[in-house]
N, C-alpha and C positions, 0 to 999 in steps of 0.2 A: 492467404489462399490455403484452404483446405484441399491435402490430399486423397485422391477417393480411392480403394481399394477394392478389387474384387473380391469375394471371399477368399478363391487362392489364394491371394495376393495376400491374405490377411492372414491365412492362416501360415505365407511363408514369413510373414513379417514378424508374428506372433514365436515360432522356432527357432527365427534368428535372433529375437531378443532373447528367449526366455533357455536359450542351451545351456550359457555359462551360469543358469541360476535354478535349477531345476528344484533344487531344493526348497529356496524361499517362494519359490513359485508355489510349491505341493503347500508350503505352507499355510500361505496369505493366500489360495487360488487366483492370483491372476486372470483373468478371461481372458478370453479374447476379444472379447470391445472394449478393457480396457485398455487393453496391447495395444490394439487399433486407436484408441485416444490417445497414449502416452506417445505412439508413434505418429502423427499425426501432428502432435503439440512441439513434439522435439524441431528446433529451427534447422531449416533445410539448408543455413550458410552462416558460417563465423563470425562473428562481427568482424573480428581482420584477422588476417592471413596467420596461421600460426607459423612461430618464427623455428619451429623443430618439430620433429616426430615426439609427438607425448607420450608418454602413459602414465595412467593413472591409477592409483590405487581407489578404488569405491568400496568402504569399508563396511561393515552392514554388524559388525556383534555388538550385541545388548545384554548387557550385565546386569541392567536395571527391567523397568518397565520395557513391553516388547510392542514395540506399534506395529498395526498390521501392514502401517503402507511404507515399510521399510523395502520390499520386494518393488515397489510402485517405484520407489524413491531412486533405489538403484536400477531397477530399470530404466526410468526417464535418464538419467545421466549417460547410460551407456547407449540408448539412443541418441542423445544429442551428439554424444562424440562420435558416433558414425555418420550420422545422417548428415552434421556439418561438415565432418574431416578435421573437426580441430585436435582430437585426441583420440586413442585408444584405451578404453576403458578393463577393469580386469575387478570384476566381482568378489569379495572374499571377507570371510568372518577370521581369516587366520593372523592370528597376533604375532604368531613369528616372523610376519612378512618386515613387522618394525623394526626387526635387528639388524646392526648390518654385518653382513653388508646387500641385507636382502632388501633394507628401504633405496639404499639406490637406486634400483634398477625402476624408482614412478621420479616425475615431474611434480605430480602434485598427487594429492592425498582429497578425498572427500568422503566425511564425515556421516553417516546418513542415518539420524536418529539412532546413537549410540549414547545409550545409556548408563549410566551405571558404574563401577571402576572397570571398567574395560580394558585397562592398561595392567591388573596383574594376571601375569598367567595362571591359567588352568594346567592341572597333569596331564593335560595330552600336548601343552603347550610346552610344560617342564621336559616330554620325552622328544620330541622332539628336536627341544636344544642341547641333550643330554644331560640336563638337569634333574634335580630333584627337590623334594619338599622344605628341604633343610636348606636350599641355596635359591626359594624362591623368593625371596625379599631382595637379595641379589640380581636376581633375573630381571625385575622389575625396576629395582634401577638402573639397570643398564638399557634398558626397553624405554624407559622415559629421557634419560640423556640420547636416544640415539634418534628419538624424535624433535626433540629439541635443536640437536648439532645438524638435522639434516634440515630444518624449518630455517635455520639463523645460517644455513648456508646455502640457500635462496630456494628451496623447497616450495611450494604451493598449496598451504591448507586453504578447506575449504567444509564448511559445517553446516548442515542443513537442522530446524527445527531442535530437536532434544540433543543434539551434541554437545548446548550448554548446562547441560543434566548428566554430568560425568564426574569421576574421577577428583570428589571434593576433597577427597583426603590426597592431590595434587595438587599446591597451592600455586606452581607454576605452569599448569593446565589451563585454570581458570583465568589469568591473563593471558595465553596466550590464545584460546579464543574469544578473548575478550569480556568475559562474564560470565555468572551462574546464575542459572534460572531461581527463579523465587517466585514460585506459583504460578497458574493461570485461571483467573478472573474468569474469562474470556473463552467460550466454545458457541460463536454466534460469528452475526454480522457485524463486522468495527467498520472505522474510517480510516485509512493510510495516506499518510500526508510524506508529500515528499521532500526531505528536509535539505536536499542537495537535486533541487531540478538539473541546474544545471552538470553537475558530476557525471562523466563517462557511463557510471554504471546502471544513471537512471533511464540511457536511452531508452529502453523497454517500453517506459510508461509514458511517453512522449509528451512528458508537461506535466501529466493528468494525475489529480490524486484519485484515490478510487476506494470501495467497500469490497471484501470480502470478506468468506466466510471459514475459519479456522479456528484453532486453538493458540491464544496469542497470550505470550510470556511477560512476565517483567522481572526485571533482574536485579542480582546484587552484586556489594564488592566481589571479586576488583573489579566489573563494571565501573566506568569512570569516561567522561567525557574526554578528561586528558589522556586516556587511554587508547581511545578510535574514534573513528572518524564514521560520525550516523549518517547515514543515508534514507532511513524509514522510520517513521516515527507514528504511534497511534494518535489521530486526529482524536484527542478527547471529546470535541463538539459533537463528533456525530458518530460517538463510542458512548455505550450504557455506563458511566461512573458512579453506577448505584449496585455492583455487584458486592458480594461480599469477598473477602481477602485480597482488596487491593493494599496492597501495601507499601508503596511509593507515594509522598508526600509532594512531590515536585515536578509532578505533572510530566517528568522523563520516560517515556516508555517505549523506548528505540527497538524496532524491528529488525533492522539488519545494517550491518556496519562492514566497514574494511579499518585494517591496520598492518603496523610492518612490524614485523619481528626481525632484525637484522638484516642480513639481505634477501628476508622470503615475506611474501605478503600471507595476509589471512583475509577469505573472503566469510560471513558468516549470515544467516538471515532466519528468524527462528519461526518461518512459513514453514506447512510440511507436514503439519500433523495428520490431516485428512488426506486420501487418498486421489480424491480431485483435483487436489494443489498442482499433482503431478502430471496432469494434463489439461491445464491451463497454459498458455500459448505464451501469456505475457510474463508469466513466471517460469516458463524453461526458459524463453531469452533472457532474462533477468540472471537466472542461475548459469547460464550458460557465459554471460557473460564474465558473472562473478568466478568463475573458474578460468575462463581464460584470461581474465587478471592475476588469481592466484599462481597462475603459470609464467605468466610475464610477459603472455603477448598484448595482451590488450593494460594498455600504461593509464595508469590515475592514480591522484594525489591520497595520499595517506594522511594528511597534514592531522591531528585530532581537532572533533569540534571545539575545544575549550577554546585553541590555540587562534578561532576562527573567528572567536565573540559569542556569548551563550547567548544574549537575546537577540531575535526577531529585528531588523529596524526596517525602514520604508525603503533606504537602500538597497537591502537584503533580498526587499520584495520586489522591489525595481530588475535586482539583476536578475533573478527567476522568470523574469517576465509580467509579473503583477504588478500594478503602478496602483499605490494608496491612494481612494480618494478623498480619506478623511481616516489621519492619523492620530485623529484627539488634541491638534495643536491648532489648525486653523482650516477655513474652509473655502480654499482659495480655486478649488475644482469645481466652484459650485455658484449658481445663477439664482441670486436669496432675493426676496424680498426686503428692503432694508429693516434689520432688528428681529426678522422675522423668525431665521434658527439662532442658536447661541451655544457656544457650547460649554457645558457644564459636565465637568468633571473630567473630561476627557469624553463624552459622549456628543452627538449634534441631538440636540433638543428643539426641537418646535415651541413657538410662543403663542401664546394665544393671537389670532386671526394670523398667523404665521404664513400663508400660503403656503405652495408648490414649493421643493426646491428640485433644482435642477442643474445634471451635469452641463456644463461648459462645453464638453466634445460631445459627442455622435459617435455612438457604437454599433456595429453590426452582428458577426460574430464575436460571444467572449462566455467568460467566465464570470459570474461575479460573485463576490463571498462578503457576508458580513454578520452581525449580530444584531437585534435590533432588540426592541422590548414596548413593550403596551400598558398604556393604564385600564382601569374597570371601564368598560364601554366602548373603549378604543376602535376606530373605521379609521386604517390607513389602509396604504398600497404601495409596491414596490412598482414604478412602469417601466418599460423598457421599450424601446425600437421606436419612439413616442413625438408624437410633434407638441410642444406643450403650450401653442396656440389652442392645440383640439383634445387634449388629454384624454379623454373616454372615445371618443372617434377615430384618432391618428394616431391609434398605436394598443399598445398591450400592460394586462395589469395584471400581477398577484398580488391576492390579497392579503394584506394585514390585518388581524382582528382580535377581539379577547372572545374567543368560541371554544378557549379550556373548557373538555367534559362534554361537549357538546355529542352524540351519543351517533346523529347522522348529521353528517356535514352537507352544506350543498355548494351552487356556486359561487355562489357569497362569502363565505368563512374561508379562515384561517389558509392558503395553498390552496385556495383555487385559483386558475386561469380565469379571471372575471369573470361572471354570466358566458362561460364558455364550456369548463371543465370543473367540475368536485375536486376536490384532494381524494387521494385514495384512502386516508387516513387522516383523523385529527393526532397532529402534535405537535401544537403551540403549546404553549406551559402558560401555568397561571399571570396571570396580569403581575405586573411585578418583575418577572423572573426573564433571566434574558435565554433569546433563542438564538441557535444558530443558522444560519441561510445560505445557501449555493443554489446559483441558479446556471447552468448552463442553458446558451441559446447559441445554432449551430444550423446555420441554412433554416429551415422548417422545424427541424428538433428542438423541442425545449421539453429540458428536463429540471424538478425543482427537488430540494434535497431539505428538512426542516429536521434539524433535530436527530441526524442520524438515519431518517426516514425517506425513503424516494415517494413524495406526494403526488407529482407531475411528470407525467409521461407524455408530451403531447407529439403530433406532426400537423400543425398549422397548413397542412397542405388539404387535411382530411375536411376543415371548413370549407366548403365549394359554393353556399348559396348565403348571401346577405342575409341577417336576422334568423338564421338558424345554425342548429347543431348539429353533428355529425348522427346522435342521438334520436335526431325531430324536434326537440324541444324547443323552443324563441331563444333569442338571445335580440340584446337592444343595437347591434353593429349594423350602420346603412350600409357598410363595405363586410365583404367573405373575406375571412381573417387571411388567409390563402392569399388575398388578394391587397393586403397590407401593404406599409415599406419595410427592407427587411433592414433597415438600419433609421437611427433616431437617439432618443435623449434617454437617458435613467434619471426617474424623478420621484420623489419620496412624495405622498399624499396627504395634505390638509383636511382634515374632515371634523375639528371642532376639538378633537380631546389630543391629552399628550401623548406622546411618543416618542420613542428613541432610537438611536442609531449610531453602533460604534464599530470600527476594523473595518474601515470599507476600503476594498481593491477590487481589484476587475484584470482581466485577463482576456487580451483583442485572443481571439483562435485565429 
């Protein structure tokens, strides 16, 4: 639920964020509709009860590169911690706060796109502590153990976006938030997969992997799996892997993680670079959560992912809630033809006059994800919701096709909703080449996902009249799709050429 504000109301909202930061405000301008979104976006309740009075330090100097939505960044923090009550937030570029015994006085610490060596003082930092130039190598290692002694004695770091763009000539920095940045690829739309559905911190996204759009990282030593423990990871399927300076071989490209540093946690996620991030709803909960972990009220496992098994298995997918319908081993979910698929290589292949195949259960709402691939001329279909007594009548189709290049798609090719809807976009890949597929279907909503691309956007409701489109155009259906079952079979499409099909799971909503 959106909170609505009257202008006063905005404009008193906007003063009461923006006092303790007047400065990064004058900077970055701030508005006031962004004030109004970041406040708005910030969760109106804790995930659980904080177990103390917090405070936190929201750190904001950049030594390095200066992003402008660092004002954005610590504003959204210091909203969330009012607006929920889980903390009290305390704004500041000042470096001496790290000494002690002036770090005592936070709970946890948040990191907000600090770039750079941010860790040696500056001369105003040296007068300050009554130092000088000649004792500032000194200064700075005392400034680094006193961050360290206070993290490993149950402190609460916490790092948004460029925080792992720091202090390289710290070599126990960079494991303690876990890794150093190494380029980004990435200033578009990616895929995020969630590599720990079920983990405390994923609640936010309630199952769901999803696209946004930011500057997304990929890291190096001491990044390590046996290091932390990922919880986001970019979906390469429906990420462009044709950028230039990727440079990670092993398909690792983890978005945000937790780890323990003695008795203090780090929470880290390297979302953040755009200043939209920051009032996005499902990323303050997310961040909000991830601080009140680093605080230690909200409890989750650190365990690192090595420690957890690095690949994928069907189990894995079972406990996240996705059940494999075809693991590449056997096709024991499925209603064949005898001889009809076979599987080869670990893929389900069709045989020549192969029919239909078809799942075993009945599904209604879910998720389903998988890879398929076409030869030159190929007419299959994905059906869903389906009676497969009446295949084209009893139910629903996307289509399968080789309409690589094709320049206007209609409803026939590639991601359309059969003789219903177009795709909004051709992106099948050439015949040969495998594609990825997500298709959400959710009461009336279906939405299809090819390649990184949302093709379908439907609501099955907006079908109101037999043999026609919401458009005017014919469509070949005796029944108003509207007027369908909203539950039935998934069944792969026989249409005379080969085709394939591999990583099938599905996910009941």
């Amino acid at each position: 639920m959106l909170i609505r504000f009257s202008r006063c109301a905005r404009i008193l909202a906007l003063a009461t964020l923006t006092a303790a930061v007047p400065a990064l405000v004058a900077q970055a301008k701030v508005n006031d509709d962004q004030a109004r979104k970041i406040q708005e976006a910030a969760p109106a309740q804790a995930r659980v009860t904080p177990t103390g009075k917090h405070r936190v330090l929201v750190f904001t100097r950049a030594a390095g590169f200066k992003h402008s939505s660092i004002p954005h960044g610590a504003m959204a923090v210091a909203a969330m911690g009012k607006k929920s009550g889980a903390f009290e937030a305390v704004i500041s570029d000042d470096l001496t706060l790290f000494d002690e015994p002036n770090i005592k006085q936070f709970q946890g610490i948040v990191l907000v796109n600090t770039t750079g060596p941010w860790i040696r003082p500056r001369p105003a930092d040296l007068t300050k502590l009554s130092a000088d130039k000649s004792t500032a190598k000194a200064v700075e290692t005392r400034l680094q153990q006193s961050l360290l002694n206070w993290v490993r004695a149950g402190g609460g770091l916490a790092g948004f976006h460029a925080a792992s763009d720091a202090n390289y000539h710290w070599p126990q920095f960079g494991r303690l938030i876990g890794g150093w940045f190494n380029a980004h690829p990435w200033h578009e739309d990616v895929g995020i997969t969630l590599e720990q559905a079920n983990h405390p911190l994923m609640a936010a996204f309630k199952g769901q992997d999803f696209v946004i759009k930011d500057e997304i990282y990929q890291f190096k030593d001491p990044y390590a799996r046996d290091n932390v423990r990922v919880l986001l990871k970019l979906d390469t399927s429906r990420t462009n892997m044709n950028k230039k300076n990727i440079r990670r071989t092993d398909g690792d490209f983890a978005v945000a993680w937790v780890r323990s540093e003695g008795k203090g946690r780090v929470f880290y996620s390297s979302l953040g670079h755009r200043e939209e991030i920051y009032w996005n709803p499902t990323i303050m909960q997310f961040y909000l959560d991830g601080i009140q972990f680093a605080l230690g009220d909200l409890d989750a496992d650190t365990t690192p992912s090595a420690a957890l098994g690095a690949k994928p298995t069907a189990a894995a997918a079972t406990a996240s809630g996705w059940t494999m319908l075809f693991d590449g081993k056997n096709l024991d979910h499925w209603k064949l033809k005898p001889g009809g698929w076979t599987i080869e290589d670990g893929t389900m292949a069709r045989q020549p006059k192969g029919g239909y195949a078809w799942t075993k259960q009945a599904y209604g709402d879910f998720e389903l994800d998988l890879e398929f691939k076409v030869s030159k001329g190929c007419n299959s279909g994905i059906f869903f919701r389906t009676d497969p007594r009446n295949a084209v009548q009893g139910g629903f189709e996307i289509q399968v096709l080789d309409s690589h290049g094709k320049k206007n798609v209609g409803k026939h090719d590639c991601g359309a909703l059969y003789d219903a809807l177009a795709p909004s976009t051709n992106a099948v890949k050439p015949a040969g080449e495998w594609n990825h597929y997500r298709m959400t279907a959710k009461g009336p909503k279906i939405q299809v996902v090819i390649n990184g691309k949302q093709v379908i956007d439907a609501n099955l409701d907006d079908w109101k009249t037999p043999k026609q489109n919401p458009d005017g155009s014919k469509n070949k259906f005796k029944t108003a799709l509207k007027d369908l079952p909203r539950t039935g079979h998934i069944g792969f499409q026989d249409h005379g050429k080969p085709v394939w099909y591999r990583k099938v799971k599905i996910r009941p909503l």
